[in-house]
C-alpha positions in Angstrom: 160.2 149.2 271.8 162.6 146.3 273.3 165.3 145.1 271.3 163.8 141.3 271.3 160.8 141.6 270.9 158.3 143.0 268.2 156.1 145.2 268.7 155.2 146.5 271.3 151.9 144.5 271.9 152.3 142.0 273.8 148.5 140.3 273.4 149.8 139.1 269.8 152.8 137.8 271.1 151.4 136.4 274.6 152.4 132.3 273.9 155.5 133.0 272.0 159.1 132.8 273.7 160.5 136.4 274.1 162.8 135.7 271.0 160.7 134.4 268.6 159.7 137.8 267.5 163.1 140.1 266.5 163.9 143.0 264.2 164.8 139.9 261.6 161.1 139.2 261.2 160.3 142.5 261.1 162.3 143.1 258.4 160.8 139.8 256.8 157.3 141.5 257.4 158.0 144.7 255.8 159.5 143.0 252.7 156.2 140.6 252.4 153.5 144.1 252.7 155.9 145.5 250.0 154.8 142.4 247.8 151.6 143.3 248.3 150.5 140.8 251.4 148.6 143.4 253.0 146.1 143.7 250.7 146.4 140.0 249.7 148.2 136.7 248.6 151.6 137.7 247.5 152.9 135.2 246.0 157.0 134.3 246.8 159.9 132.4 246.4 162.1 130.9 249.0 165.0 132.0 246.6 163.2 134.9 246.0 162.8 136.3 249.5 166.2 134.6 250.8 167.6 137.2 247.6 166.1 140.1 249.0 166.8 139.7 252.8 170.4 139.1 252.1 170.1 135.5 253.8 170.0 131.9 252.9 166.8 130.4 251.9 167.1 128.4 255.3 167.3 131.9 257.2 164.0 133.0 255.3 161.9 129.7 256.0 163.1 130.1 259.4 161.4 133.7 259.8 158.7 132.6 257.7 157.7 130.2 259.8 157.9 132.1 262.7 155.8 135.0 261.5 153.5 132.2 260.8 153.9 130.5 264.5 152.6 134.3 265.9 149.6 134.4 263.7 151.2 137.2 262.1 150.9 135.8 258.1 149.3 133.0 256.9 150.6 131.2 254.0 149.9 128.2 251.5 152.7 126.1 250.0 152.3 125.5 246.5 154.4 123.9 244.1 156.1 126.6 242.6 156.3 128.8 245.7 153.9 130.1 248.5 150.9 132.4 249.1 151.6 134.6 252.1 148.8 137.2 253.0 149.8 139.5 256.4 147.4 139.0 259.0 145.7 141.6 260.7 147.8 141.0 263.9 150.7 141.5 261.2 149.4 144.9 260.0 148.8 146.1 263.4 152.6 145.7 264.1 153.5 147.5 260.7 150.9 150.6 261.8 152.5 150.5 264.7 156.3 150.7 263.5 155.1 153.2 260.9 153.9 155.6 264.0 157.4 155.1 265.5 158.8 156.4 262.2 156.3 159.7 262.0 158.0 159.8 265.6 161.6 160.0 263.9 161.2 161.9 260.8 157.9 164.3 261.6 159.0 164.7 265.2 155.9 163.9 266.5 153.1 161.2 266.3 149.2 161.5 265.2 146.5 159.4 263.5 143.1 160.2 261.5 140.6 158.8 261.9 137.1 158.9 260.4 133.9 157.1 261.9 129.9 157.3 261.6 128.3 158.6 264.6 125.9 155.6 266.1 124.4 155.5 269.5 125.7 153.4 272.4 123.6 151.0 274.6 124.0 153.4 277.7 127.4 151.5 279.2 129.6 154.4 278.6 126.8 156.8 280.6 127.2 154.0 283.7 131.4 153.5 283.5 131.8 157.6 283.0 130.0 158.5 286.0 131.4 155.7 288.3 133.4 157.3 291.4 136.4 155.7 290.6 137.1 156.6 287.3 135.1 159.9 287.3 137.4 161.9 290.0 140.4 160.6 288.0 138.6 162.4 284.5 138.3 165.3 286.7 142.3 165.2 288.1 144.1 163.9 284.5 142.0 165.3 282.2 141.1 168.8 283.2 137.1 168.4 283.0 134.3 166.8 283.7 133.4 164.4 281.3 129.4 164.7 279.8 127.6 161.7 280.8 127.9 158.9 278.6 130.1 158.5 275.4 130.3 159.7 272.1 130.4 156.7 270.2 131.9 156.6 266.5 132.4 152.9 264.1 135.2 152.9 262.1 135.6 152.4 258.5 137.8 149.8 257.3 140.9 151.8 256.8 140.8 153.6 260.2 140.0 150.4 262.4 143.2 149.5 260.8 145.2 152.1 261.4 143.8 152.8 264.9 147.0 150.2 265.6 149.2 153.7 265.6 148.0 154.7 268.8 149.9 152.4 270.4 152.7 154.2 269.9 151.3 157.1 271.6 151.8 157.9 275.2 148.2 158.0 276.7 146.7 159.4 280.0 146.3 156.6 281.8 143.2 156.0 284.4 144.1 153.8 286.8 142.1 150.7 287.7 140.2 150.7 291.2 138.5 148.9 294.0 135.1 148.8 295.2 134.2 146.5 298.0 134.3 142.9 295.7 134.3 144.6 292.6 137.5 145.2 290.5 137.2 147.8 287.2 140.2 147.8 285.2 142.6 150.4 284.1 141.5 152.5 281.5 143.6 155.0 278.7 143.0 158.2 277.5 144.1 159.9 274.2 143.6 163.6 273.3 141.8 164.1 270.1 140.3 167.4 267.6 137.1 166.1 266.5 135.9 168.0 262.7 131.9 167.4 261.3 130.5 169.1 258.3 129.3 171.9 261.0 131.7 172.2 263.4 135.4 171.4 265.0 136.0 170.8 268.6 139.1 169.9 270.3 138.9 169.1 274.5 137.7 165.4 274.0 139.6 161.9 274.3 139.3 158.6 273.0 138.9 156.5 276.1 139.9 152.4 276.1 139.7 149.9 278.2 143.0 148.3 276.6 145.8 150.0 275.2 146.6 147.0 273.2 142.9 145.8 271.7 142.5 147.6 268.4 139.9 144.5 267.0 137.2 146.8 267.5 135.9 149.0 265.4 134.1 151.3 268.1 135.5 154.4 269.4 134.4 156.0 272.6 135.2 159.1 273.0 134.3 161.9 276.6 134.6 165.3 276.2 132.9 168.2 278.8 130.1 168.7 276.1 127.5 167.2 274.5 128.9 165.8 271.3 126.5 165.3 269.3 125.3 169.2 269.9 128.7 170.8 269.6 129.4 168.9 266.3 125.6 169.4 265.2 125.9 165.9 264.2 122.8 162.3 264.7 123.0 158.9 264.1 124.7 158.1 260.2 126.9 161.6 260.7 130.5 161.1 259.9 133.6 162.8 262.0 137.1 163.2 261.6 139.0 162.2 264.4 142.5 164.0 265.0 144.4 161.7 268.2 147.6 163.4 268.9 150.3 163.3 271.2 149.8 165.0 274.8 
């Protein structure tokens, strides 16, 4: 994570100056989700937020309104105060600096995840088994990936806290060529997968972008047929274990 710019996505900060976005506004973030502008309007002071930042009331408008400028709160002036509700660009940067933390204090980084088990429209059979990305499955990965995905959507709180991977280190599938056709980079994370039935453990998540956590589908490859090894069908929830490699 750079020292001038928070966090470490860069699609919510893609219009912004590179020091719009600081530890300052961070810290301004952090203090508005304590408030209770994650789940909601909070609603705050100018004095009262200037008090608890340690700053003027100019310095606090100032990061307001920047937070505001990168879609990362939205607020509505009133006459006694303002509303401020954190966006969910805005929690996606706290998920992410709360991964960095686990980093720090549990010497290591993981997220859980829990999904119902839906079928796909047939794209992931098509992308797994393309030349391209299928040898690098093979090299990077260790296996030979099942054709197709297993494909899991996300309840609330996990597509929100899927943010956290981004602080993990993923296998990354480099993007290729063929004739006039360019297929993008794609990135891997190692995951234990638990049903009512069964656990199993060789299997990734597998993204097209490391950054784009608005969707609440998971694709996941493994050597196996997922939905046999799990003994799980459409409805079926799983537990989804991503770890560091």
């Amino acid at each position: 994570m750079c020292l001038s710019v928070i966090p470490s996505n860069p699609a919510a900060m893609a219009d912004l100056p590179d020091d719009s976005i600081g530890y300052a506004e961070l810290a301004t973030l952090k203090l508005l989700a304590l408030a209770g502008a994650v789940d909601g309007d909070a609603k705050i002071t100018g004095s009262g937020l200037a008090s608890k930042l340690e700053a003027s009331t100019q310095t606090a408008s100032r990061r307001l309104q920047r937070l505001e400028d990168a879609d990362l709160v939205a607020r509505e002036i009133v006459s006694d105060g303002q509303w401020v509700r954190v966006t969910d660009d805005g929690e996606r940067l706290l998920q992410e600096e709360y991964a960095e933390y686990q980093r720090i204090f549990e010497h290591g980084i993981g997220v859980t995840l829990s999904g119902a088990v839906q079928s796909g429209m047939g794209e992931g059979r098509h992308y797994v088994s393309l030349s391209g990305y299928h040898r690098q499955f093979v090299d990077k990965l260790g296996y030979e990936p099942f054709p197709g995905t297993f494909n899991l959507s996300l309840d609330d709180r996990s597509a929100r806290a899927r943010a956290r991977m981004n602080a993990l280190d993923p296998i990354v599938i480099d993007g290729w060529e063929n004739g006039d056709r360019t297929y993008g980079p794609a990135y891997c994370y190692p995951i234990t997968l638990e049903s009512d039935a069964a656990t199993y453990e060789k299997a990734h998540v597998v993204t097209p972008e490391r950054t784009h956590y608005d969707d609440v589908q998971l694709e996941i490859i493994a050597p196996d047929e997922l939905r046999d090894e799990l003994d799980v069908g459409d409805g079926d929830v799983v537990t989804v274990h991503v770890h560091e490699r």
